[in-house]
DRENPA-3360 file (N, C-alpha, C; in nm, 2 decimals, always signed):
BEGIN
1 = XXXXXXXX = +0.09/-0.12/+0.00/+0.00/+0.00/+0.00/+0.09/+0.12/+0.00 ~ +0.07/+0.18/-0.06/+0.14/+0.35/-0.10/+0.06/+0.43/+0.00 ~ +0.20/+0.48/+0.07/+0.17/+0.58/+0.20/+0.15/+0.72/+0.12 ~ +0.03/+0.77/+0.14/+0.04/+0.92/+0.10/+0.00/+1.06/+0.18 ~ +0.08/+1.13/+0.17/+0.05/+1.26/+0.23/+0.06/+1.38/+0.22 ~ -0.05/+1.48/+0.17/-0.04/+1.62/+0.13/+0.07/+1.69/+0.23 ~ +0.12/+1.73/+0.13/+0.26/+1.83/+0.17/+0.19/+1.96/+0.23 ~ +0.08/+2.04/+0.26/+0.00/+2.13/+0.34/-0.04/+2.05/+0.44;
9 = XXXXXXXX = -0.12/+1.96/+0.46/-0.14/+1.93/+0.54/-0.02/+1.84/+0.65 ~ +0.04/+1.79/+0.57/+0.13/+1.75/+0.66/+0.23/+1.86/+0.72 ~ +0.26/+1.92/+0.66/+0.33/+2.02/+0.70/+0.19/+2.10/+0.85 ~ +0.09/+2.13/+0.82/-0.01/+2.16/+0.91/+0.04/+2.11/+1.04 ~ +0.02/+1.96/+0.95/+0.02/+1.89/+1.11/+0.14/+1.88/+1.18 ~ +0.23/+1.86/+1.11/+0.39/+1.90/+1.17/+0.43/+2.03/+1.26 ~ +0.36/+2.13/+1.24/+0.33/+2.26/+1.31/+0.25/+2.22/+1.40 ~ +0.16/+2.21/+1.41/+0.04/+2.14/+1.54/+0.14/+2.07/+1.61;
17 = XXXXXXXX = +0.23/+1.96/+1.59/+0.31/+1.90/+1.66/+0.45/+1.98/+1.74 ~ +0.46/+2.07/+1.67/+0.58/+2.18/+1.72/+0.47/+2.27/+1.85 ~ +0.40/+2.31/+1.80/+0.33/+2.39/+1.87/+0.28/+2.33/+2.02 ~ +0.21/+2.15/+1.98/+0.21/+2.12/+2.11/+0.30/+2.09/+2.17 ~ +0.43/+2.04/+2.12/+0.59/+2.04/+2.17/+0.59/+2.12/+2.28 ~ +0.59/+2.26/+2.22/+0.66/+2.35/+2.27/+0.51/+2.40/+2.38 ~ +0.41/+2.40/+2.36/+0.35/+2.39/+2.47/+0.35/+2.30/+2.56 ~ +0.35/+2.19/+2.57/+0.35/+2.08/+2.66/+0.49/+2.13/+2.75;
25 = XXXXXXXX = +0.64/+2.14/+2.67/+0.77/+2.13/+2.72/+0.75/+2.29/+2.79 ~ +0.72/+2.38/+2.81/+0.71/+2.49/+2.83/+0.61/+2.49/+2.97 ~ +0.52/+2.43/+2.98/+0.45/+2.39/+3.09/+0.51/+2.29/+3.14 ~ +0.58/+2.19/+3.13/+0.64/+2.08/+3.21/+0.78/+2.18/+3.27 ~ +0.80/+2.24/+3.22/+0.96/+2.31/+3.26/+0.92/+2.45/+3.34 ~ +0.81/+2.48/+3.36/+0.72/+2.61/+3.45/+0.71/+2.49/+3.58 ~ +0.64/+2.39/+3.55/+0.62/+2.30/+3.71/+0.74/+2.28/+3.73 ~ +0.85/+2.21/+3.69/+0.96/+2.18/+3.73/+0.99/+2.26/+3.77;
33 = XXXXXXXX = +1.03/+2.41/+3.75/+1.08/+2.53/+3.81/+1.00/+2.58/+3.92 ~ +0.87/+2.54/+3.93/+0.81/+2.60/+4.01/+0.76/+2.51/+4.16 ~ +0.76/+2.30/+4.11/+0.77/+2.22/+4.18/+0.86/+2.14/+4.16 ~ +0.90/+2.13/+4.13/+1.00/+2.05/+4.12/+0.92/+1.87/+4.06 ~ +0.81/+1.91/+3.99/+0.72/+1.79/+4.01/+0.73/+1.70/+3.88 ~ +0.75/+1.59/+3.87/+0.76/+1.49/+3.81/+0.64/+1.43/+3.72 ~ +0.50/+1.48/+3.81/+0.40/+1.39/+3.73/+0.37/+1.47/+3.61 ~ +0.39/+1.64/+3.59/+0.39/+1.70/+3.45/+0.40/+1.56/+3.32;
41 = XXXXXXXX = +0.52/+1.49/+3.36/+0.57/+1.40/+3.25/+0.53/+1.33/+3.26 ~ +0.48/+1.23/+3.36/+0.36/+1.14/+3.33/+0.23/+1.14/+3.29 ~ +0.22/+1.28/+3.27/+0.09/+1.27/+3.26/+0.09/+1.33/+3.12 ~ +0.23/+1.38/+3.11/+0.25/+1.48/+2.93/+0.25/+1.32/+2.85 ~ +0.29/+1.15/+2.86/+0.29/+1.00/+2.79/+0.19/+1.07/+2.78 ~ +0.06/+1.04/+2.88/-0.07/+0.99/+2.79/-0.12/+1.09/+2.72 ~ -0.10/+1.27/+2.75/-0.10/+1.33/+2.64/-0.09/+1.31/+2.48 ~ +0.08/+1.28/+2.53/+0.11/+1.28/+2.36/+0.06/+1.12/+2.35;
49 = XXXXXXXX = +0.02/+1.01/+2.39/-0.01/+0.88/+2.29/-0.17/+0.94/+2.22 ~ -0.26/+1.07/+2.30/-0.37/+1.14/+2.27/-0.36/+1.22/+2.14 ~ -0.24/+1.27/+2.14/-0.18/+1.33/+2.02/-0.21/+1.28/+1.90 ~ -0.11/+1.16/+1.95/-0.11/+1.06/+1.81/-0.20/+1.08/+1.73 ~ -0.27/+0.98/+1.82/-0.40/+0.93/+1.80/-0.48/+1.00/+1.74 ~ -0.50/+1.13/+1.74/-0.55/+1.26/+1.65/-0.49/+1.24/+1.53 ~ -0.37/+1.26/+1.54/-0.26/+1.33/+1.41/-0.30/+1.17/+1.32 ~ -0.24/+1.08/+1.39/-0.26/+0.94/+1.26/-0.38/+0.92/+1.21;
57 = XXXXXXXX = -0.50/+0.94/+1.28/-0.66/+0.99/+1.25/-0.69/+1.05/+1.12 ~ -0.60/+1.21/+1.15/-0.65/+1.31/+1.05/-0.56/+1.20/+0.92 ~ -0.46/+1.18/+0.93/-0.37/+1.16/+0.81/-0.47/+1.04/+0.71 ~ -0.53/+0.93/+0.82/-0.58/+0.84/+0.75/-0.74/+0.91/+0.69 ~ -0.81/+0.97/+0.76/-0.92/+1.06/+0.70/-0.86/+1.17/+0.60 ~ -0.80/+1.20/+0.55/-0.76/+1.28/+0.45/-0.70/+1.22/+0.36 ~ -0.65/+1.13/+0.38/-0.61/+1.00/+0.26/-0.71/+0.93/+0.19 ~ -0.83/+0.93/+0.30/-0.92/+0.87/+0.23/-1.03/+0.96/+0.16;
65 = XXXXXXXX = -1.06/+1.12/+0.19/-1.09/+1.16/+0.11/-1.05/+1.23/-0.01 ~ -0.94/+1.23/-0.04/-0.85/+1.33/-0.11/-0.70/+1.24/-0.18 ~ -0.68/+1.25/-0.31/-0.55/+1.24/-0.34/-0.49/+1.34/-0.44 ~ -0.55/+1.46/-0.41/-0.48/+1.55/-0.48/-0.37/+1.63/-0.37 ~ -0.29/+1.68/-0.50/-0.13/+1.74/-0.43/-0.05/+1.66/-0.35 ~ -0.01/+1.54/-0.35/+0.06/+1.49/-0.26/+0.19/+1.43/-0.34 ~ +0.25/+1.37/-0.24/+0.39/+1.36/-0.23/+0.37/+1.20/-0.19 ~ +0.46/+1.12/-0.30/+0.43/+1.02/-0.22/+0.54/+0.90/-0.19;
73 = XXXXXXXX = +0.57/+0.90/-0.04/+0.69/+0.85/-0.02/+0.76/+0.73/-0.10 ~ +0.70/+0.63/-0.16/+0.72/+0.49/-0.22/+0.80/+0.56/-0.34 ~ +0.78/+0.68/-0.43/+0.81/+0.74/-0.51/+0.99/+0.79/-0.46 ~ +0.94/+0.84/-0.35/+1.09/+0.86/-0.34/+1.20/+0.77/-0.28 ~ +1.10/+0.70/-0.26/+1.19/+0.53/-0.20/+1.27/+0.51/-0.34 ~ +1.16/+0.49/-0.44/+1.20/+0.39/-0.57/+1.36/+0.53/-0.65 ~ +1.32/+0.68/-0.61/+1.47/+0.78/-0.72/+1.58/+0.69/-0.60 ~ +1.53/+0.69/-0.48/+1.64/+0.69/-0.41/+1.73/+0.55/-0.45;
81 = XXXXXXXX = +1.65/+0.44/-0.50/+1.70/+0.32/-0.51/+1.75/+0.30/-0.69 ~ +1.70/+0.40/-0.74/+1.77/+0.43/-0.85/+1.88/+0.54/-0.88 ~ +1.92/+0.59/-0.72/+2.02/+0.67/-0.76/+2.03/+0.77/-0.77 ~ +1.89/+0.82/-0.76/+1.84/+0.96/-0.84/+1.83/+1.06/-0.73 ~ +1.88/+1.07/-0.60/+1.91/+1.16/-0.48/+1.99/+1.16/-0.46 ~ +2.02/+1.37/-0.38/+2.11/+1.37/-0.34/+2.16/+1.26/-0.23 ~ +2.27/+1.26/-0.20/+2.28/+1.18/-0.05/+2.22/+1.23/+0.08 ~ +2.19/+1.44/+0.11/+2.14/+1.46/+0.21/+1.97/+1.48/+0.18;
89 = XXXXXXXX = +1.93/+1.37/+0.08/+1.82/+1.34/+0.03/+1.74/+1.19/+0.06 ~ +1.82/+1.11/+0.04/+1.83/+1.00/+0.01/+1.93/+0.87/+0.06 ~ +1.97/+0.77/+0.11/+2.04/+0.69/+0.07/+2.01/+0.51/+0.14 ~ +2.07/+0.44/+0.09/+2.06/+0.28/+0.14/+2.13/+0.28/+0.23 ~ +2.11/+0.23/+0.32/+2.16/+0.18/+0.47/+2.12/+0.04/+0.51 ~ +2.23/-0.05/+0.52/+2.24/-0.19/+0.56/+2.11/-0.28/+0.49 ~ +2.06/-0.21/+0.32/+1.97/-0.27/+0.24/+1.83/-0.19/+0.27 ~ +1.82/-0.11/+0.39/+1.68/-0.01/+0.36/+1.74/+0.11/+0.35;
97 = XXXXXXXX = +1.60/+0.20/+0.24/+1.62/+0.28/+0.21/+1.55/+0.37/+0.30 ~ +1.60/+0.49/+0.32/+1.57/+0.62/+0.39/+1.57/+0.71/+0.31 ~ +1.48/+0.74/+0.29/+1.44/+0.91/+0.22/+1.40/+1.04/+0.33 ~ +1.41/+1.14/+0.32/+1.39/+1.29/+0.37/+1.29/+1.36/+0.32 ~ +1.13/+1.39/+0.39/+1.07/+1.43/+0.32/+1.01/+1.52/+0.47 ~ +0.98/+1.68/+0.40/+0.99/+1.77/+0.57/+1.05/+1.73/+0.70 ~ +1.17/+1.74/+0.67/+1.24/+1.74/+0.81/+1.22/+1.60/+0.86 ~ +1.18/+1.49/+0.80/+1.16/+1.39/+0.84/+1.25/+1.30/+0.80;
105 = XXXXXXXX = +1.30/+1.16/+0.84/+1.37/+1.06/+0.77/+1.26/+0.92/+0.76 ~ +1.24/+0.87/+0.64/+1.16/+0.76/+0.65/+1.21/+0.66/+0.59 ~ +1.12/+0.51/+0.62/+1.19/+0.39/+0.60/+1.10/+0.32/+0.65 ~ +1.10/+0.15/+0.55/+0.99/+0.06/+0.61/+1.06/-0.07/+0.66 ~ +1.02/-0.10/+0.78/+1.07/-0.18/+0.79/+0.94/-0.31/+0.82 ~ +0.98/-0.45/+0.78/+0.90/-0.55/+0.81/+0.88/-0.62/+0.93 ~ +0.77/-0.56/+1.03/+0.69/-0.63/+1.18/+0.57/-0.71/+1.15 ~ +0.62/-0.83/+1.21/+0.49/-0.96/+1.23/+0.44/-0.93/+1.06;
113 = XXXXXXXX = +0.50/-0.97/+0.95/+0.48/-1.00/+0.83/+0.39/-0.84/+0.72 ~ +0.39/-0.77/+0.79/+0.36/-0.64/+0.72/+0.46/-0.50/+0.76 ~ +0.48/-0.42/+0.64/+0.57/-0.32/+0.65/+0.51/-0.19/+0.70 ~ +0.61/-0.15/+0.82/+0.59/-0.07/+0.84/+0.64/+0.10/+0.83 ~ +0.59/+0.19/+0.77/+0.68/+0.31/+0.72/+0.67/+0.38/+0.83 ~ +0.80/+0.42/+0.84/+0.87/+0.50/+0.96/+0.93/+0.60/+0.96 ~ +0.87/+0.73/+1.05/+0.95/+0.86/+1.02/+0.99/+0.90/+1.17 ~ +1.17/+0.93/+1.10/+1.21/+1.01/+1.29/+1.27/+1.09/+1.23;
121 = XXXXXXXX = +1.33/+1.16/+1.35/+1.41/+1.25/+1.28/+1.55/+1.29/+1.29 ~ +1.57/+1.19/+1.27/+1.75/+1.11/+1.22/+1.74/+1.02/+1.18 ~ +1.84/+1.03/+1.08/+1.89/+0.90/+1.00/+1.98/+0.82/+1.06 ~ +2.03/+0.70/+1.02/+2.12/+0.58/+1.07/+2.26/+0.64/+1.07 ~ +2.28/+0.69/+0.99/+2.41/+0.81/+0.97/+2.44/+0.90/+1.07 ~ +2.36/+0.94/+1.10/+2.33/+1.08/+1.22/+2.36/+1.02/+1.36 ~ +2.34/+0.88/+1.39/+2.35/+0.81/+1.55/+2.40/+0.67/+1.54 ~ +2.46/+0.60/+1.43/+2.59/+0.55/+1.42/+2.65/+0.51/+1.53;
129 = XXXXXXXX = +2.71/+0.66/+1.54/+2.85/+0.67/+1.64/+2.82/+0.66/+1.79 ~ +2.68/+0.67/+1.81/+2.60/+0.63/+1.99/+2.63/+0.46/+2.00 ~ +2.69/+0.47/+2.07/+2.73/+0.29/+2.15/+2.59/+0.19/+2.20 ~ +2.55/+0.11/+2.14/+2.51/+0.01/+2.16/+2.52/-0.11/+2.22 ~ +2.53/-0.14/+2.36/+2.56/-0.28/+2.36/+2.44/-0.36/+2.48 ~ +2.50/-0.50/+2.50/+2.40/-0.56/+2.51/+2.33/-0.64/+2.46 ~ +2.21/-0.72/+2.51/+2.14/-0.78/+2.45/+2.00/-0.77/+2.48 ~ +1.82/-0.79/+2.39/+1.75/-0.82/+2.46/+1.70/-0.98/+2.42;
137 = XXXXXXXX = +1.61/-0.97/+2.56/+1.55/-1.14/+2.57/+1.39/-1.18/+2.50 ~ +1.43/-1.27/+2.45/+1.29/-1.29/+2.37/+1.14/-1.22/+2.40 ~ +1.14/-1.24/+2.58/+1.06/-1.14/+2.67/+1.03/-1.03/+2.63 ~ +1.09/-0.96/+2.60/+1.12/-0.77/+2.57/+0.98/-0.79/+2.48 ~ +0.98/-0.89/+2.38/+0.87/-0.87/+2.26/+0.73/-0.93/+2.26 ~ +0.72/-0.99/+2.45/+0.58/-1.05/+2.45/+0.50/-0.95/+2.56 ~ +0.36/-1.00/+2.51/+0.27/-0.91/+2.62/+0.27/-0.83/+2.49 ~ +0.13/-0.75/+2.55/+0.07/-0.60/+2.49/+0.10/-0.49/+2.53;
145 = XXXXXXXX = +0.18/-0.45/+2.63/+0.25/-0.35/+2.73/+0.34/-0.37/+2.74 ~ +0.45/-0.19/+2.69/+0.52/-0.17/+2.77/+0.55/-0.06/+2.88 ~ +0.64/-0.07/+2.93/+0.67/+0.08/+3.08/+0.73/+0.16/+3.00 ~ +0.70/+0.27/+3.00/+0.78/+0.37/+2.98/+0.83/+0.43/+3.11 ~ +0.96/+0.44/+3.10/+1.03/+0.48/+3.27/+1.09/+0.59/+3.24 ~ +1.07/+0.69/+3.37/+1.10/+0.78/+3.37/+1.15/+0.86/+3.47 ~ +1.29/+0.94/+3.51/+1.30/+0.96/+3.61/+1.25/+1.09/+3.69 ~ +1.20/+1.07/+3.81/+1.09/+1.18/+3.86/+1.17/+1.31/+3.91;
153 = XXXXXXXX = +1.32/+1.28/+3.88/+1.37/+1.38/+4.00/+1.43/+1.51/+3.87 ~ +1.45/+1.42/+3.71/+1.51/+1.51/+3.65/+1.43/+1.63/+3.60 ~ +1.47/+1.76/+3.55/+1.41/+1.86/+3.49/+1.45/+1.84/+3.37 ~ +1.32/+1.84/+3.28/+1.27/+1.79/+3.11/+1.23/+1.91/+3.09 ~ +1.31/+1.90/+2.90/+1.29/+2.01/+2.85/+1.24/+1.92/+2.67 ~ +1.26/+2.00/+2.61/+1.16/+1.98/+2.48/+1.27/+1.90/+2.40 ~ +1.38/+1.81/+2.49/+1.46/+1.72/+2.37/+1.38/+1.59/+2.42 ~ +1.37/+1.58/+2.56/+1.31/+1.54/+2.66/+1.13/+1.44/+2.59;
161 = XXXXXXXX = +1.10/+1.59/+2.58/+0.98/+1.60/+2.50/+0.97/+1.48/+2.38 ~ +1.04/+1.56/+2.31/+1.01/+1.47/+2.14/+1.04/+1.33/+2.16 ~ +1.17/+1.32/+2.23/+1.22/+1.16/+2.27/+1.14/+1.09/+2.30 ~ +1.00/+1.10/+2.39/+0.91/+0.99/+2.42/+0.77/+1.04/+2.34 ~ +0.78/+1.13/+2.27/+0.73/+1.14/+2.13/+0.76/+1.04/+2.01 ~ +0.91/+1.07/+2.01/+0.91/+0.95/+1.91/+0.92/+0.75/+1.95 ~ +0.94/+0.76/+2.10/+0.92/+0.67/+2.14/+0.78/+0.63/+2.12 ~ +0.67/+0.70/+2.18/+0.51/+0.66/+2.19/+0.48/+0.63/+2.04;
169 = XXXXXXXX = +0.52/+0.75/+1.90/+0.49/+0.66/+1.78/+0.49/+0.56/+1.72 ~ +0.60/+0.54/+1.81/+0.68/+0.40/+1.73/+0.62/+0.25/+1.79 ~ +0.57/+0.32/+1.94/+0.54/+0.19/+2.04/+0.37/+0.18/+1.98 ~ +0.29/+0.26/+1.99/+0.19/+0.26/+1.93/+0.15/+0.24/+1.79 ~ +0.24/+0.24/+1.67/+0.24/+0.29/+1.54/+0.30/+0.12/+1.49 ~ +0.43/+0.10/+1.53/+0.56/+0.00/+1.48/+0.48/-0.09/+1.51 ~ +0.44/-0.10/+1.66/+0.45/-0.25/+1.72/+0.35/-0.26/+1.78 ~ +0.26/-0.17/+1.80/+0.08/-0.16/+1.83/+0.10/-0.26/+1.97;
177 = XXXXXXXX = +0.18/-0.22/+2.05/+0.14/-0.21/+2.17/+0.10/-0.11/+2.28 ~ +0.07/-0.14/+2.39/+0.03/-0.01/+2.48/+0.15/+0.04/+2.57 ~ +0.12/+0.20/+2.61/+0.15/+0.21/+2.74/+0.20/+0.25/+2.83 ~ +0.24/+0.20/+2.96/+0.23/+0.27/+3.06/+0.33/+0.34/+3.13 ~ +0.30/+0.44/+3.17/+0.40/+0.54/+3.25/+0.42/+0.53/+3.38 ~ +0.56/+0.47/+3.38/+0.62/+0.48/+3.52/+0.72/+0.54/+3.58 ~ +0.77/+0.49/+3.65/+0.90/+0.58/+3.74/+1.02/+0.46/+3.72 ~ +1.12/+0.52/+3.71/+1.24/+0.47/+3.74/+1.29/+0.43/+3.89;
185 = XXXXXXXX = +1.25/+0.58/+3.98/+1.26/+0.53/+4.11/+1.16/+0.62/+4.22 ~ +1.16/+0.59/+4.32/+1.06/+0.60/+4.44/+1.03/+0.74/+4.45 ~ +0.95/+0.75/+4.46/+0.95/+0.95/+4.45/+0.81/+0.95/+4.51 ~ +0.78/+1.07/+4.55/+0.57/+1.14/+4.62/+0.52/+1.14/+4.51 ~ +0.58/+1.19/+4.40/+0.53/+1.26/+4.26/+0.46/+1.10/+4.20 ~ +0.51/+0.97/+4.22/+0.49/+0.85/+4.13/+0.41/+0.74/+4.17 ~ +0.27/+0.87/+4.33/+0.21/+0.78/+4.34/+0.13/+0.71/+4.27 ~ +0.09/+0.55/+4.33/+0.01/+0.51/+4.24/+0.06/+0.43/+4.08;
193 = XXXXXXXX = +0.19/+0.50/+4.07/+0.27/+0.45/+3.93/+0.37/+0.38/+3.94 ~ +0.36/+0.27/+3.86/+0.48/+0.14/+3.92/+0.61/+0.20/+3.93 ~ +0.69/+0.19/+4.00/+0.81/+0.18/+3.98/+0.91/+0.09/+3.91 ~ +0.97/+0.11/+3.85/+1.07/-0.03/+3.74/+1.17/+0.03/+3.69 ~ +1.24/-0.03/+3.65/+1.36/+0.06/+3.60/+1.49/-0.10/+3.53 ~ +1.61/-0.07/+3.46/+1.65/-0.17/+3.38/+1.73/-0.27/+3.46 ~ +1.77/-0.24/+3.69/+1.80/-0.37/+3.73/+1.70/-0.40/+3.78 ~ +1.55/-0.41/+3.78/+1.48/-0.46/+3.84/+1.34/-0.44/+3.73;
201 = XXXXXXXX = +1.30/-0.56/+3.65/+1.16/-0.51/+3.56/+1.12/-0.59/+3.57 ~ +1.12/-0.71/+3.68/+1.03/-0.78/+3.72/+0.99/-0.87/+3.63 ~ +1.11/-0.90/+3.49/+1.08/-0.95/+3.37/+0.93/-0.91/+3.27 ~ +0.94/-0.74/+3.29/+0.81/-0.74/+3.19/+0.94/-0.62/+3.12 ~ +0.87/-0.61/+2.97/+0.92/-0.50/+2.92/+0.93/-0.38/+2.92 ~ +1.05/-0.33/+2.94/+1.06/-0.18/+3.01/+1.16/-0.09/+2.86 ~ +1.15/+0.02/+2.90/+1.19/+0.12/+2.80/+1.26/+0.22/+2.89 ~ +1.33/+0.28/+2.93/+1.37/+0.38/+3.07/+1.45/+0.46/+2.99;
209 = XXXXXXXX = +1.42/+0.68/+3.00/+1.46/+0.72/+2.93/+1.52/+0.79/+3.04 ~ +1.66/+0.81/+3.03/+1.73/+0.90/+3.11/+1.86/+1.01/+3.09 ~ +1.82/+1.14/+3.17/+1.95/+1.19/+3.10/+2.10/+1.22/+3.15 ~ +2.17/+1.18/+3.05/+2.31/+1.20/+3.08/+2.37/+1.26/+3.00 ~ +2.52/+1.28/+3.02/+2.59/+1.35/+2.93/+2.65/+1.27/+2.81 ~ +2.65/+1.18/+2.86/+2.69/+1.07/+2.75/+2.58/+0.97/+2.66 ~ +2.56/+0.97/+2.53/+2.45/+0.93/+2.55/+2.51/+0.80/+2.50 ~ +2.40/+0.71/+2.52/+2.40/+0.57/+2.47/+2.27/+0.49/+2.48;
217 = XXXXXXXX = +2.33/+0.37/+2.43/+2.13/+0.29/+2.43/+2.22/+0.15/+2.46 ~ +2.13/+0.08/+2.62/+2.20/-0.07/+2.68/+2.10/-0.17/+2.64 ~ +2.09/-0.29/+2.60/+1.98/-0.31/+2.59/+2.02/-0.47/+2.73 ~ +1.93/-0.46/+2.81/+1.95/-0.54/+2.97/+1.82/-0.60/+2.91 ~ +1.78/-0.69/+2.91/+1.72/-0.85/+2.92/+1.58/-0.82/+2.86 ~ +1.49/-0.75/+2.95/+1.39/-0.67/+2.89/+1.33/-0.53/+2.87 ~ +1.45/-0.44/+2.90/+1.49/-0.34/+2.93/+1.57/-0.30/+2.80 ~ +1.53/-0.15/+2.73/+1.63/-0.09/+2.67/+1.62/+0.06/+2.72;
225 = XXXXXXXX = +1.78/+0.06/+2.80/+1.81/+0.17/+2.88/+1.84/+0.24/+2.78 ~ +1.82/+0.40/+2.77/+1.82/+0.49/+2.67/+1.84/+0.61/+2.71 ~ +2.03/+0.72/+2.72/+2.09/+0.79/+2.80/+2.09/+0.90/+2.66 ~ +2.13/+1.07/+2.73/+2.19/+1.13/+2.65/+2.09/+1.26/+2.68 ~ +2.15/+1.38/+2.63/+2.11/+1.51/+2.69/+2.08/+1.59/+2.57 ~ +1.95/+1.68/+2.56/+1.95/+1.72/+2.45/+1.89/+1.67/+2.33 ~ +1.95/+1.72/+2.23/+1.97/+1.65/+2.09/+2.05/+1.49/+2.07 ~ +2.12/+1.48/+2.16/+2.17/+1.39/+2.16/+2.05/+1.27/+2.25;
233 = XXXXXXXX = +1.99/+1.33/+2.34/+1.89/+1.22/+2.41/+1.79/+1.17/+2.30 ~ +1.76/+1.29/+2.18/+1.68/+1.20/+2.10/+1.73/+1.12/+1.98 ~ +1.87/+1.15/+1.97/+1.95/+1.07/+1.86/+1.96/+0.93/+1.92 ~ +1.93/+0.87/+2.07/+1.96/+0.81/+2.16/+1.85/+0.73/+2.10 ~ +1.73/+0.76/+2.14/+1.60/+0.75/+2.14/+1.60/+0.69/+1.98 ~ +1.63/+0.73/+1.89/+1.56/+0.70/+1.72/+1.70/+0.60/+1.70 ~ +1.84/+0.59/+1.79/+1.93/+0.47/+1.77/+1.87/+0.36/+1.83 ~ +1.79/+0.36/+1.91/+1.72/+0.20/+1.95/+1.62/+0.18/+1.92;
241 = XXXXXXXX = +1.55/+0.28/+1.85/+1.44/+0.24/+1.73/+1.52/+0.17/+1.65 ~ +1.59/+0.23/+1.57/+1.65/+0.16/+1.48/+1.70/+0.01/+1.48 ~ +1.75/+0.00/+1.62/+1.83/-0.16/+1.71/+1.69/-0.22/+1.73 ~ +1.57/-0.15/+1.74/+1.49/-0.26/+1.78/+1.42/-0.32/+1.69 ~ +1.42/-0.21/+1.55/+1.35/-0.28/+1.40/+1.48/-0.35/+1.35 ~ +1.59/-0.32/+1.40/+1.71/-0.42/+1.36/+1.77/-0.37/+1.21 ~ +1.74/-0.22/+1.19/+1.79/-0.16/+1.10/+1.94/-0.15/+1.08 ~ +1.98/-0.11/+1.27/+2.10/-0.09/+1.29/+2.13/-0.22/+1.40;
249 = X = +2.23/-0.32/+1.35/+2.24/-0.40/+1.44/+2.37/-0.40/+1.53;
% end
């Protein structure tokens, strides 16, 4: 099936998404400053999986009423596999192709026997050089849920933001599972919300996004621990996407 999308309206919606960005991250970083409070970001997951859920909505309702003006990614899959892009356009990586269409990077990869087209925003080129190691256990991929972990004590800002943005798309979109928002560790802020984190997940699948100066992505048993500050936290973030569709192995 040929993914298609009006270049207005996607771009629309791409602004809608900046816009709630920077509102959501603007309000989580007023409570932080002002509480020092943690659940802002718990409670900004089920916002943005709310998001989505809108934005993938409109895209599939406008698809189906309309195919004029669009752009349509398979097209630029097939110049790119003929050659016909620049490189900061286009190129093959480890046999899939990635094309750049608004600020985006896309690519399909194959889950449970159908393809899925995927947009972040970095390429395999761009996060490379982030250290990977580790392993996960067959575990990581069963069940309908996973934890999103998070830590209650740090102050989040809008790299923060997008990072379990592009995490929630991919978890809800890639792999059409659910889910839930927890804490990494014991905090007032996380009542009520599990605690877990990558030495203790009680063997269910966890996701734990944390920041450091260094970034990197560990992947512990069922656990993929996911480090880095900034721009770099979400280059973190779209490298274990990548390790987890096995783009980047």
């Amino acid at each position: 099936m040929v993914v298609k999308a009006s270049k207005s309206v996607e771009k629309e919606l791409e602004q809608q998404h900046d816009q709630e960005i920077s509102l959501l991250a603007e309000n989580d970083l007023h409570a932080s400053a002002q509480q020092n409070d943690g659940k802002s970001v718990l409670i900004l997951i089920g916002v943005l999986v709310a998001i989505f859920v809108v934005v993938i909505t409109g895209f599939k309702a406008y698809n189906h009423f309309t195919a004029a003006g669009v752009v349509l990614i398979d097209d630029l899959h097939q110049q790119n596999l003929d050659g016909k892009l620049d490189s900061d356009e286009g190129y093959v990586y480890n046999g899939y192709s990635f094309v750049k269409a608004d600020g985006l990077w896309w690519t399909g990869v194959e889950v449970k026997d159908r393809i899925i087209k995927i947009p972040l925003h970095y390429g395999p080129r761009d996060v490379e050089m982030i250290p990977v190691t580790g392993k996960l256990t067959p575990e990581f991929n069963q069940g309908d849920k996973i934890y999103v972990s998070i830590d209650p004590e740090v102050n989040y800002d809008k790299y923060y933001t997008l990072g379990l943005m592009e995490l929630n798309t991919n978890i809800l979109q890639g792999v059409n599972r659910k889910i839930e928002a927890a804490c990494s560790t014991e905090n007032v802020v996380c009542e009520n919300r599990t605690v877990i984190n990558c030495e203790n997940t009680n063997g269910q699948p966890v996701v734990q996004l944390s920041v450091d100066e260094k970034p990197s992505v560990t992947l512990k048993g069922t656990c993929i621990d996911i480090r880095g500050s900034g721009e770099e936290l979400v280059k973190s973030v779209d490298l274990a996407l990548y390790a987890w569709y096995k783009v980047i192995g």
